[in-house]
C-alpha positions as CSV (number, residue, x, y, z in Angstrom):
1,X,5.5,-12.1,16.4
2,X,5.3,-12.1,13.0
3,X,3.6,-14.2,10.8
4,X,3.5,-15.1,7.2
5,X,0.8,-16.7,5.1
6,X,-0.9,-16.9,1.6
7,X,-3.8,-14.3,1.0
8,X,-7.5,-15.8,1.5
9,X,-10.5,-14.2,-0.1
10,X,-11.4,-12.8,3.3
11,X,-8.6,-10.9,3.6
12,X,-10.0,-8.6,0.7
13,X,-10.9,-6.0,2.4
14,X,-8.6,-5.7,5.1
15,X,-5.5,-5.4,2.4
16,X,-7.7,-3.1,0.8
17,X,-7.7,-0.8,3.4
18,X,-3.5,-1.5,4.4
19,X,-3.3,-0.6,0.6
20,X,-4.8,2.7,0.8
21,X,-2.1,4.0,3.5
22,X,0.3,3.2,0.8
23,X,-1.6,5.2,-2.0
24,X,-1.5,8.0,0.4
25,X,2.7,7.6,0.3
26,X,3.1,7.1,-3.3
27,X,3.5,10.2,-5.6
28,X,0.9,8.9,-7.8
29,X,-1.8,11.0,-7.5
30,X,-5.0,8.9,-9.4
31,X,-7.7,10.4,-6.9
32,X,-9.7,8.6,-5.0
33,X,-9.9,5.0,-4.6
34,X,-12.7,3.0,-5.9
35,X,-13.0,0.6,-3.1
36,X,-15.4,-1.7,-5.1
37,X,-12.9,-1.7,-7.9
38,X,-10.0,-2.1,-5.3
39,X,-11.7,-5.5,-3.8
40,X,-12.7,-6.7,-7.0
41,X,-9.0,-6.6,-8.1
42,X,-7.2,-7.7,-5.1
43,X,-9.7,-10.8,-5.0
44,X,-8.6,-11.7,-8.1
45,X,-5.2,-11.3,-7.3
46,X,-5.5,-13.5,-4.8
47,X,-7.2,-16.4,-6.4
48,X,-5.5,-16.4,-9.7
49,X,-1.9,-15.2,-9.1
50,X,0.1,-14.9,-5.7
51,X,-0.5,-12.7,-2.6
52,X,1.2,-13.1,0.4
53,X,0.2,-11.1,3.9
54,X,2.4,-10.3,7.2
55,X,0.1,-10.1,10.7
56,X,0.7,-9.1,13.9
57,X,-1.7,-10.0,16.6
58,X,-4.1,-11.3,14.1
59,X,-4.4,-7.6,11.8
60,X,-2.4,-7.7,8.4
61,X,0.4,-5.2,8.5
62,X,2.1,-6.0,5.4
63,X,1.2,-7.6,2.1
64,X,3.3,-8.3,-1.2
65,X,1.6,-9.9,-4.7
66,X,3.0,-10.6,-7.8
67,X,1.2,-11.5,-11.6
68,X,2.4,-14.2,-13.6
69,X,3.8,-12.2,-17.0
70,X,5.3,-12.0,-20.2
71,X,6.1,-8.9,-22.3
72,X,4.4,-7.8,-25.5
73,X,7.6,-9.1,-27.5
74,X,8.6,-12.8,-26.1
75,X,6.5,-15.4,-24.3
76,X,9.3,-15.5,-21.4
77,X,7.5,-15.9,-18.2
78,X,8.4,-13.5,-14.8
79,X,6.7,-12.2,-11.8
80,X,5.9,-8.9,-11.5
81,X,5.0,-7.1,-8.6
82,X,1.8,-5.7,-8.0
83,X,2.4,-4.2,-4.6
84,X,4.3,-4.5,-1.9
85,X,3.9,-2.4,1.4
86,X,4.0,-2.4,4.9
87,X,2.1,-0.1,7.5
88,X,4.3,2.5,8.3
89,X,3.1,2.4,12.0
90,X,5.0,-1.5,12.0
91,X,7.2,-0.9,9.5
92,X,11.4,-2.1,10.0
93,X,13.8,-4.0,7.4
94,X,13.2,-7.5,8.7
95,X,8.7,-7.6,7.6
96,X,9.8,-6.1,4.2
97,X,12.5,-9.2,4.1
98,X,10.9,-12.0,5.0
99,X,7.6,-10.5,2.8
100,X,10.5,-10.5,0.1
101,X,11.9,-13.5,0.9
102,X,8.5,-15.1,0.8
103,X,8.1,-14.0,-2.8
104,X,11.5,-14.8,-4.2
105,X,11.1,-18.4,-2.8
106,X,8.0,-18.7,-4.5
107,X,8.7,-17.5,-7.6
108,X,12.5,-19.3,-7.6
109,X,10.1,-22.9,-6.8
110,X,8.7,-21.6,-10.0
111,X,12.2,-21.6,-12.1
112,X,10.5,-17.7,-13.2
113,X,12.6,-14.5,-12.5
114,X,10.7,-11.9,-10.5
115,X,10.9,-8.5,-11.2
116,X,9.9,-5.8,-8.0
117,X,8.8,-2.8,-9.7
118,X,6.4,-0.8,-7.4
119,X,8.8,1.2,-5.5
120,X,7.6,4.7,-5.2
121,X,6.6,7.3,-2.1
122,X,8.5,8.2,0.7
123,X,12.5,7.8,1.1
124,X,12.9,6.4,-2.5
125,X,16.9,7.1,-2.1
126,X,16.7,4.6,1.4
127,X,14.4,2.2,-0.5
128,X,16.8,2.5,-3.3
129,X,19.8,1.3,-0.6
130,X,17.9,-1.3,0.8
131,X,16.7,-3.6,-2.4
132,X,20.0,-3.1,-3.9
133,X,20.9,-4.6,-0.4
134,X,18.7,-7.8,-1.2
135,X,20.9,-8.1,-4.2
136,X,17.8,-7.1,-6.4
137,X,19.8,-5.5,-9.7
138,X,18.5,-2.2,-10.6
139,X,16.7,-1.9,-13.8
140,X,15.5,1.7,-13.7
141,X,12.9,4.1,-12.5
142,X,9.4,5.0,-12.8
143,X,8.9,9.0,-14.0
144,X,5.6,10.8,-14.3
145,X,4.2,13.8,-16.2
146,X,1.1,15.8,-14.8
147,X,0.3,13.5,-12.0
């Protein structure tokens, strides 16, 4: 059984780690992580904007956070994603929904638009098929030089 629930400061390092299997999927090769850096962020992540965590048998398998934005150019509000990822070991379509779901609810309760832009790593054409599935409208990609 699945369950969903709002990030505590305890779970720092335990999303810190989850998070590191998906650095190891994306294509964005930054070297190694700076665990202390890692925490610090995600800790702050979770007090001050929105993280959300899927467990299993009490171990987190899946988390998704957004930031409360604007852009350089307008004061217009939106969530942006920050990550969103689940183990590959426990992956399937219905944790990445109901993660998604989570967030869209949230952010809809909010009246702000949210905007999922960390998409990268393995199977980017099945990921592709299955957000566009969530009726998420497709805004673009995410390209790299030197990396």
């Amino acid at each position: 059984m699945i369950k969903l629930r709002i990030a505590k400061d305890t779970d720092t390092h335990e999303i810190r780690e989850l998070l590191k299997k998906w650095l190891i999927e994306t294509k964005l090769n930054f070297g190694q992580t700076n665990n202390s850096k890692a925490s610090e962020n995600i800790l702050e992540y979770i007090r001050q904007h929105f993280v959300v965590v899927a467990e299993q048998d009490d171990k987190i398998i899946g988390s998704i956070a957004m930031a409360n934005c604007d852009t350089w150019y307008t004061d217009k509000a939106f969530y942006r994603t920050l990550w969103f990822f689940v183990d590959e070991t426990k992956r399937n379509p219905n944790i990445a929904k109901s993660l998604l779901d989570f967030a869209r609810e949230y952010a809809k309760g909010r009246n702000t638009p949210m905007i999922l832009e960390i998409m990268q790593g393995k199977d980017m054409e099945r990921k592709h098929q299955w957000v566009t599935r969530q009726n998420l409208n497709y805004l673009g990609g995410t390209y790299s030089e030197g990396l």
